[in-house]
DRENNU-721154 format. One record per residue (C-alpha): residue number from 1; x, y negated, z. Coordinates in pm, whole numbers. Each point is the difference from the previous one (the first is absolute). Last residue first. Layout:
  num      px      py      pz
  NUM       X       Y       Z
...
//
This chain:
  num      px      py      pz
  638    -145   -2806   13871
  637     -61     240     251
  636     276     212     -50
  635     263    -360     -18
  634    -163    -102     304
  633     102     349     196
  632     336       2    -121
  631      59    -383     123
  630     -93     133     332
  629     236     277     -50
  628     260    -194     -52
  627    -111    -263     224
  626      14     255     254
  625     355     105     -77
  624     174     211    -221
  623     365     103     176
  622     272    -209     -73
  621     287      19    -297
  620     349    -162     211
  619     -14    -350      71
  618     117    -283    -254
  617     220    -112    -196
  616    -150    -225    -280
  615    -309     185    -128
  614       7    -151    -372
  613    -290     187    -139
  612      64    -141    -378
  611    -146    -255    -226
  610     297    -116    -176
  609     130    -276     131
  608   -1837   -2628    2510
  607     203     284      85
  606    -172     259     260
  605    -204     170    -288
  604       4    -246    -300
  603     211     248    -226
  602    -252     286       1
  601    -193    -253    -275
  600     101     277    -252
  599    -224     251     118
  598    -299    -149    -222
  597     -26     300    -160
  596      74     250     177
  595    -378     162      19
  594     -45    -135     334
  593    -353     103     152
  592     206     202     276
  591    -113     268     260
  590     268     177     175
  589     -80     367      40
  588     253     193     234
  587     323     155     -86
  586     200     216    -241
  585     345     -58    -154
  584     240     239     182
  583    -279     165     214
  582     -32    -300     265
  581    -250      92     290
  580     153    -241     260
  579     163     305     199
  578     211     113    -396
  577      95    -438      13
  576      82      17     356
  575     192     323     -63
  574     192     -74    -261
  573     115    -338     151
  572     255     212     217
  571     258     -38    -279
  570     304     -90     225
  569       1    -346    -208
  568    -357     -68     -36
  567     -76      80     402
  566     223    -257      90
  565    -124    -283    -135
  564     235    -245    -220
  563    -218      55    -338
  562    -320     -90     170
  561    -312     272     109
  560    -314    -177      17
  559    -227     374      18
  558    -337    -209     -62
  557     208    -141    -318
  556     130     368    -110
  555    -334     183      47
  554    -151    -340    -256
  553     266      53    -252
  552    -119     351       1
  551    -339    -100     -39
  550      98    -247    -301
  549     274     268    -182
  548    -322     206     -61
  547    -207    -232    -108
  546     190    -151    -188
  545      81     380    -153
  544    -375      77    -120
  543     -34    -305    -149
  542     326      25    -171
  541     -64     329    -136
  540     358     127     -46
  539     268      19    -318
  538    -203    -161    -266
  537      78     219    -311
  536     283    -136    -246
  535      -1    -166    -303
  534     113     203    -311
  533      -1    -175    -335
  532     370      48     -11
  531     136     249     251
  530     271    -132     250
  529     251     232      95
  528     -24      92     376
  527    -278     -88     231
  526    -321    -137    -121
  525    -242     226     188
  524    -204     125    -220
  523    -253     -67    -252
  522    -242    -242    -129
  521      40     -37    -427
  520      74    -342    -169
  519     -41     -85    -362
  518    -255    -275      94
  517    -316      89    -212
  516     107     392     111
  515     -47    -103     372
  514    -343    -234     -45
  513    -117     364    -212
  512     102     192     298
  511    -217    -208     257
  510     195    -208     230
  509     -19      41     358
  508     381     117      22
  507      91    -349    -137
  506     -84    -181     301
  505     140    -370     -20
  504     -41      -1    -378
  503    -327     165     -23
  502    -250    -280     -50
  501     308    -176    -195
  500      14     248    -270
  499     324     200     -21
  498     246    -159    -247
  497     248     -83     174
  496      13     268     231
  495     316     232     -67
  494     158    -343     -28
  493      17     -24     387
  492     161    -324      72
  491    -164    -252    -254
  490    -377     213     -29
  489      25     -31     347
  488      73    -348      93
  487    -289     -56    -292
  486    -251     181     158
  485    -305    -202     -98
  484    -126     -25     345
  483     313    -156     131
  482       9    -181     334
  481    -357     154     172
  480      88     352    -205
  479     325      26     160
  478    -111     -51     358
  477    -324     226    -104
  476     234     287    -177
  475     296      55     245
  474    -212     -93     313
  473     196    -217     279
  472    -166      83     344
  471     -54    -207     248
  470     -34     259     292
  469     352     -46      83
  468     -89    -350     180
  467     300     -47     145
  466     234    -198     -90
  465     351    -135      73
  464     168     338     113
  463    -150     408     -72
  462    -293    -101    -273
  461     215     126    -290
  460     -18    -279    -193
  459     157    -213     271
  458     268     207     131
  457      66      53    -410
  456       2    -347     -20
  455     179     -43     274
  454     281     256    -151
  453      45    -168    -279
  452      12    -349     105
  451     293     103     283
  450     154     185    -290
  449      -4    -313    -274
  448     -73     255    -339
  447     -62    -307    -243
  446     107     217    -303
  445    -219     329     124
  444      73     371    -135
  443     220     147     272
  442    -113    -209     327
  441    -368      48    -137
  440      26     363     -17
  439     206      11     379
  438    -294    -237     106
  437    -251     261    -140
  436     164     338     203
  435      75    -245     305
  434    -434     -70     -11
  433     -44     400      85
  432    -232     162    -204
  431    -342      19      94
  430    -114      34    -395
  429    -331    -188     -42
  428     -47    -369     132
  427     232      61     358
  426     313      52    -179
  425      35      41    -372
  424    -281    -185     -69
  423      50    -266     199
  422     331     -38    -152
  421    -125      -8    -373
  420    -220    -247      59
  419     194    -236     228
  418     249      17    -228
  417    -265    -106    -268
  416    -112    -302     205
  415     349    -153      20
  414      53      39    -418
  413     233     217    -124
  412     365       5     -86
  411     335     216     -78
  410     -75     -17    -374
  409     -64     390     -98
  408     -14     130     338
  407    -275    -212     120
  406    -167     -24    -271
  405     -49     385     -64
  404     -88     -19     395
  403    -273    -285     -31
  402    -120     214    -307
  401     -65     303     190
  400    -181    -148     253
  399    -195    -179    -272
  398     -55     333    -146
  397     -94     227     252
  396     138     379    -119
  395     260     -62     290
  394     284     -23    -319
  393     152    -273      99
  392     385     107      92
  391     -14     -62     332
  390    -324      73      55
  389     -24     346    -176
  388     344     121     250
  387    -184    -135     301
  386    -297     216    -136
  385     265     273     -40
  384     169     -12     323
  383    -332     -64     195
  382    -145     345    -152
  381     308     162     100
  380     -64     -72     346
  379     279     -66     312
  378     244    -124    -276
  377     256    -165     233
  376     198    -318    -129
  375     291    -162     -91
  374      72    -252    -248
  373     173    -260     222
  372      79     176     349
  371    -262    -163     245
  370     187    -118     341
  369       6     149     302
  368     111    -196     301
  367      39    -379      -8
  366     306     -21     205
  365     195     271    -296
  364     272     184     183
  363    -200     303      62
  362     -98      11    -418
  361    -279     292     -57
  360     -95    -143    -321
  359    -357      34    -102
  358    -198     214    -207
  357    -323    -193    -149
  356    -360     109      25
  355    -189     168    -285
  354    -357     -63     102
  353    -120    -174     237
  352     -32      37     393
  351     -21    -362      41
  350     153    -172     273
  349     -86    -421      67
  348     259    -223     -91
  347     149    -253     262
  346     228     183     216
  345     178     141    -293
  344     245     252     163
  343    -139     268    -298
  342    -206    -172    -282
  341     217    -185    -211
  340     165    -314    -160
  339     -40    -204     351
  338     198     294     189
  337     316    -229    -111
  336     -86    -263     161
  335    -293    -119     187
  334     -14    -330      20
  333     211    -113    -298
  332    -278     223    -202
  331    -250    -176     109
  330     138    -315    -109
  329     102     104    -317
  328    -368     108     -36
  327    -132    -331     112
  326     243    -185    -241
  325    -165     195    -271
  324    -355     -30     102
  323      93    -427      40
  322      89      56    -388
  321    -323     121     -91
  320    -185    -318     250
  319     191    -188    -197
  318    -146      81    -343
  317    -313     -28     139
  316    -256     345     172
  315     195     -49     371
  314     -14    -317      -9
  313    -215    -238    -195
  312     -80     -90    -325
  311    -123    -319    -222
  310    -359    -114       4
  309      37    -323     102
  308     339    -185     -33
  307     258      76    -245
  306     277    -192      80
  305      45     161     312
  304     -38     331    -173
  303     269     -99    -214
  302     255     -52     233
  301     -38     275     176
  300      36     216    -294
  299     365    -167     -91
  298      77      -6     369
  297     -60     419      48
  296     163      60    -338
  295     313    -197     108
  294       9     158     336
  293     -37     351    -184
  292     334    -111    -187
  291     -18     193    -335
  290     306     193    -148
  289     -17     156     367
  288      -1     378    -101
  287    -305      85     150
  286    -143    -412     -23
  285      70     117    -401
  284    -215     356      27
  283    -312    -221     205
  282     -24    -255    -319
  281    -276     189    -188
  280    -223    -264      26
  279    -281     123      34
  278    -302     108    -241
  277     199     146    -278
  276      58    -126    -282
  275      33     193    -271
  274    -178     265     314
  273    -291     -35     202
  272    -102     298     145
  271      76     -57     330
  270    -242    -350       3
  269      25    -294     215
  268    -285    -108     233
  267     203     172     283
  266     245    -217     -40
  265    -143    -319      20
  264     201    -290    -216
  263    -228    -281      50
  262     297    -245     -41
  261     269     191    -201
  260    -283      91    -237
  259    -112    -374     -43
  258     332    -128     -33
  257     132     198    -244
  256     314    -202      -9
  255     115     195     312
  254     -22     322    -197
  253     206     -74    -304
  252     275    -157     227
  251      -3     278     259
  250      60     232    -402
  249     291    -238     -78
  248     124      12     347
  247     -12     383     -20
  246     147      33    -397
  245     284    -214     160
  244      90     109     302
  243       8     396    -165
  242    -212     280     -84
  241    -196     177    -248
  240    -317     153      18
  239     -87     227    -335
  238     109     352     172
  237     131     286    -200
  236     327       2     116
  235     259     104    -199
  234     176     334      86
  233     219      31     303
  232     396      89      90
  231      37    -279     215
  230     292    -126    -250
  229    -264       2    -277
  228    -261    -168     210
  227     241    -258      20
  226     236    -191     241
  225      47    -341      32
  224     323    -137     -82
  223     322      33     195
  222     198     -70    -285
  221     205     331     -15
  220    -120      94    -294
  219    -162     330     107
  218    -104    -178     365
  217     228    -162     204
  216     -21     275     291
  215      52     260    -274
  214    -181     340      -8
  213    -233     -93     252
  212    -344     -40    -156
  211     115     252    -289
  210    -246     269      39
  209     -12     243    -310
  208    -289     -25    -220
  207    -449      77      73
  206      19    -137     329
  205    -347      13     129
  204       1     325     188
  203     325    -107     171
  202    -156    -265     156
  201     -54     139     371
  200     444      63     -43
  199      44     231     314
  198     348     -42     -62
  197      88    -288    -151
  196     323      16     252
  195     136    -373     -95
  194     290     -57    -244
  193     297    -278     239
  192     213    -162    -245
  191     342     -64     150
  190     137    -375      25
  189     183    -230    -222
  188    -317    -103    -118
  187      72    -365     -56
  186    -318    -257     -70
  185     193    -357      34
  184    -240    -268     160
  183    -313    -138    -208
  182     -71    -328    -111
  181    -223    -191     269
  180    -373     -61    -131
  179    -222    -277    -155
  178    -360     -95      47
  177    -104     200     261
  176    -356     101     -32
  175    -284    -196     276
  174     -71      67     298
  173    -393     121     108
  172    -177    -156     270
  171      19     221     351
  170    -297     132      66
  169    -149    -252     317
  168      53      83     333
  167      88     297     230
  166    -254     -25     201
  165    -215       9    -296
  164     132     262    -139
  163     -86     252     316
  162    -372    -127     -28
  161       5      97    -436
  160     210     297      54
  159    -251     123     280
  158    -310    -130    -238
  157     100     226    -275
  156      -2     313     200
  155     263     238     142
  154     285    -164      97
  153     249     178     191
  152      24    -102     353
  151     270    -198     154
  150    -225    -257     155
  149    -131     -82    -371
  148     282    -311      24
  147     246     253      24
  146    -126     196    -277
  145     -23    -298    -236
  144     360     -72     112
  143     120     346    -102
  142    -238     -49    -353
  141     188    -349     -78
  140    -316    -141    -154
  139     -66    -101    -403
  138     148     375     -40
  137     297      86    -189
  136     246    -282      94
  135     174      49     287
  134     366    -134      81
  133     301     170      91
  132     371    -126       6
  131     292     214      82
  130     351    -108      97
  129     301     233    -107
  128     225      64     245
  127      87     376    -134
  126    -207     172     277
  125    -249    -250      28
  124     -88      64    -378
  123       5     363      93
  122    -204     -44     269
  121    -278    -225    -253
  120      68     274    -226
  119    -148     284     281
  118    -322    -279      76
  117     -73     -13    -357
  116     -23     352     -99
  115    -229     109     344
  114    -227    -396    -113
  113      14     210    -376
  112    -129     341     149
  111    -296    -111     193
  110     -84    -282    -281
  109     -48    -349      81
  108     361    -148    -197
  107     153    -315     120
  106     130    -234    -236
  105     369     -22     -72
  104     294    -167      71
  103     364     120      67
  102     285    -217      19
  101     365      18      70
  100      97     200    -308
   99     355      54    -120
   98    -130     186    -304
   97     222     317      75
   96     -96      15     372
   95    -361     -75      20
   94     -39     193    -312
   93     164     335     157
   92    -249     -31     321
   91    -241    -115    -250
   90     -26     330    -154
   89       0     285     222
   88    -346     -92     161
   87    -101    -175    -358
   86     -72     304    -161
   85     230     -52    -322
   84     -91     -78    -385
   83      59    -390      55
   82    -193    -261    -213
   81     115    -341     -11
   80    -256    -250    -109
   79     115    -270    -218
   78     275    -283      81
   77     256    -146    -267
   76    -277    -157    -207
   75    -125    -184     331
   74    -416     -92      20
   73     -48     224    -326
   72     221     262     134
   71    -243      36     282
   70    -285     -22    -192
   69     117     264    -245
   68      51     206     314
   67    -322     -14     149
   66    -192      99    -303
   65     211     285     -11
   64      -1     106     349
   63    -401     -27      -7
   62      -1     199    -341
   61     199     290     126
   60    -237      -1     345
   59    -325       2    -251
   58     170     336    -195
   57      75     152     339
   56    -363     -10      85
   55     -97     114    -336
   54     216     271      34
   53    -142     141     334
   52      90     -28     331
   51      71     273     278
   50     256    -165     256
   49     279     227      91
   48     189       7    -299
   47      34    -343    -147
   46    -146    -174     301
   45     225     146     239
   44     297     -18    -258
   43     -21    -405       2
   42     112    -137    -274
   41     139    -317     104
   40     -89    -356    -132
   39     248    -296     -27
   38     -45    -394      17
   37     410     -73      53
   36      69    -335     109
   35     306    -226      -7
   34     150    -295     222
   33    -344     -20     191
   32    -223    -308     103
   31     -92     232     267
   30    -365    -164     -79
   29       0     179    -289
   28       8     332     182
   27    -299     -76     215
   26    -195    -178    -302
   25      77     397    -116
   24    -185     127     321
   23    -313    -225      -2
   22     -78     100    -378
   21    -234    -220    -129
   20     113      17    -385
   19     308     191    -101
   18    -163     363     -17
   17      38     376      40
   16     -79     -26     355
   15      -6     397     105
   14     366      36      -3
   13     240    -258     -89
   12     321     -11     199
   11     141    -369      23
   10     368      51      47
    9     165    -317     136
    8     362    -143     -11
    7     -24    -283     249
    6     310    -215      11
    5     236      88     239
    4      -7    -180     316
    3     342    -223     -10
    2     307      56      30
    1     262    -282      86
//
């Protein structure tokens, strides 16, 4: 008599590099299967498509490693099997040669990953293989949040919180398997399908020949993880490492702080801590999933109830950080794909910055135009090059420019700093257009989540979440009121360390005796080889510009335009904003006592390589503006 044949299960690790609380692997356990085959693909999208620097990549190696050894130490025949392939042509080929009759995994939030899933879920269909999906990246299923929100995106704290509690409590965290099934039979008796790297948005960092997809096995054919080597990149240069254990070691560290997992307040921690730093660092492993958010959000909770009087509350605590995150997913879920940009955005206000993205011009795409990674129009020259300055942290302001040096050195910086350095490229200084920053911090950033990304940026930015654009984060008093001595500086921009600390934040107003003391000189720009002893000049009078960007921000908000309307995508907003007075970047007075600050409380509103011009591809040369010759006109006077 036959029976039902006994399940032979693929668990496909993605972005849950872990063993403990993971929903979707109890899922494959509880098949109770014959064998089971823990395996990652390298997705081409993400190799090619995605921009994403070394230390990113470096953190991914060590999560696959780390999860690996722990795999093999539960079964010594089992480990985790890494496949060179795009997984659209592979597990067609898999599902056949491994005689699989399971697929499990848990479900992805991103635009392009849910697209991924839903065409290898047909193809699973296809070939009678069953899939299994659970979530596990947020403490709430983000679709049901969204349903519970009456279908709407949400866009505050207190909607996540209200649409949570219908759906009850956060689901307790599970604990590690203790064992695992041995592994099926690993045949490739099948052909080898090499993506099209072509446009390859990483070639600048490979430095050797890419070998991602030589073999599907790998060089030794033992399906290990891949290396920097094979990727064709350098070493990374960033401290952070990853991996389920170094992140539950580090949760452990942290919970048995009791005291500063208790009255942990986040805007009462410091961006220019560093060895430690002020947080806990732990966002890049709830990225990658080699830490359980649900299991940080329980371990916190549970101290605070011990703690009693005096310990924190949402949205400053350590939960209140991750209910932000889940609130972002959840956003995102509600709007879709338009959520990581400007244009069909129903929820983000329209800017007329500065270096706005090209977009694809896709008739079969339901979401309409979409931004084209690494693309932009260079409407002013002067934009390009500040943008250019910013990115590579050389503004001439020094804790600016060491936030940035940080940033792309280790692939980290504190909360407050990004919301430094992107108020000051948007609204705080440089009007440049918040997709130009996100694409910087999607490149440079371990913990890049995109629906956290691109909030923040929403956020910072003043066009979803908040509002009050005339708080204004100062690059000398916000730095000054964490760090009067300088020391972030004098760690990330050497050219400074040994300036005196009355001039540290604003070098230019040093006397020429305080400059030759300190072996520095004040001169241009920055850009190209690095000059030793040579800081640069500051790149725009900040006063001058805040108040510049703040009338124009204030045209734009008495204007209301959203992403969705109609007059932003035939380009009929030109005239409102040319009727409504607006010259580019000029407006009417707005009087403001805020000298930046104290700008860092904005989070209460609503929510109880070489230094190059890297220009991407991009529009033709333009014509000189009137910021150009705006700028022109300050730098005569000056």
């Amino acid at each position: 008599m036959g029976g039902k044949k006994p399940p032979r299960v693929i668990y496909w690790f993605r972005t849950d590099l872990r063993l403990h609380d993971s929903p979707a692997l109890k899922a494959a356990l509880d098949l109770q299967p014959e064998v089971l085959w823990p395996i990652f693909t390298w997705d081409p999208h993400y190799v090619y498509k995605v921009k994403g620097g070394v230390n990113r990549w470096q953190y991914l190696l060590d999560c696959q490693n780390d999860l690996s050894g722990s795999i093999t130490k539960l079964n010594p025949k089992s480990k985790l099997f890494v496949l060179r392939e795009g997984p659209q042509t592979l597990f067609p080929k898999l599902f056949k040669a491994w005689g699989v009759t399971h697929l499990v995994f848990e479900r992805d939030t991103d635009t392009y990953a849910k697209e991924r899933d839903r065409f290898v879920m047909q193809l699973a269909i296809k070939a009678g293989v069953e899939v299994i999906t659970r979530y596990g990246r947020t403490l709430w299923d983000s679709d049901e949040v969204v349903a519970k929100n009456g279908g709407k995106p949400t866009m505050t704290i207190m909607q996540l919180q209200h649409a949570g509690q219908k759906i009850g409590q956060i689901p307790k965290p599970i604990p590690a398997p203790v064992s695992l099934p041995d592994p099926g039979e690993t045949p490739l008796n099948f052909e080898h399908n090499e993506p099209d790297s072509r446009p390859d948005l990483n070639a600048e960092y490979r430095e050797n020949k890419d070998k991602t997809y030589s073999t599907i096995s790998g060089p030794t054919g033992d399906f290990a993880p891949e290396t920097l080597e094979e990727l064709g990149f350098p070493s990374a240069t960033t401290p952070h490492r990853g991996g389920e254990t170094i992140a539950l070691k580090m949760l452990s560290d942290i919970i048995a702080n009791k005291e500063y997992t208790a009255t942990f307040k986040k805007p009462n921690t410091s961006p220019a801590a560093f060895e430690p730093q002020a947080t806990t660092l732990l966002s890049p492993a709830m990225h990658f999933g080699s830490l359980s958010v649900r299991l940080f959000y329980w371990k916190s909770q549970e101290v605070v109830d011990g703690y009693g009087k005096g310990a924190s509350s949402p949205p400053e605590s350590l939960t209140g950080q991750l209910l932000f995150r889940d609130m972002y997913f959840a956003a995102q879920a509600g709007i879709g794909a338009p959520f990581l940009q400007t244009l069909n955005n129903s929820h983000v206000r329209f800017i007329p910055w500065h270096l706005p993205s090209k977009y694809t011009e896709d008739a079969d795409n339901s979401d309409g135009p979409t931004t084209i990674s690494g693309e932009y129009q260079v409407d002013s020259p002067v934009a390009e090059k500040w943008f250019q300055r910013w990115k590579y942290g050389v503004t001439g302001f020094p804790f600016v420019d060491a936030l940035m040096r940080q940033l792309r050195q280790e692939g980290w910086i504190h909360h407050l700093g990004r919301h430094l350095v992107a108020c000051f490229l948007t609204r705080g200084g440089c009007y440049i257009h918040w997709e130009r920053g996100a694409d910087v911090f999607e490149e440079w950033l371990l913990d890049h989540e995109p629906a956290c990304n691109a909030g923040n940026w929403q956020w910072l930015s003043c066009t979803a979440f908040f509002s009050q654009f005339y708080r204004c984060y100062s690059p000398i008093a916000f730095g000054k009121k964490w760090d009067k001595s300088g020391a972030l500086i004098r760690r990330y921009v050497p050219e400074l360390k040994d300036l005196d600390e009355k001039y540290i934040y604003e070098p230019w107003k040093a006397p020429p005796q305080a400059l030759a003391a300190a072996h520095v000189k004040i001169a241009g720009d920055g850009m190209g080889d690095a000059k030793e002893g040579v800081y640069p000049e500051p790149m725009l009078d900040f006063n001058e510009r805040r108040t510049v960007c703040m009338n124009a921000m204030k045209v734009a908000y008495q204007i209301g335009l959203r992403g969705d309307d109609k007059k932003v995508k035939d380009g009929s907003w030109k005239k409102l904003f040319e009727d409504a007075g607006e010259k580019e970047m000029e407006g009417a007075e707005i009087p403001s006592d805020d000298n930046g600050s104290e700008a860092d409380d904005a989070e209460n509103e609503n929510h109880k390589r070489p230094r190059k011009t890297r220009t991407g591809r991009k529009s033709d040369a333009v014509k000189e503006g009137p910021m150009d010759r705006h700028f022109k006109k300050v730098k005569a006077g000056s």
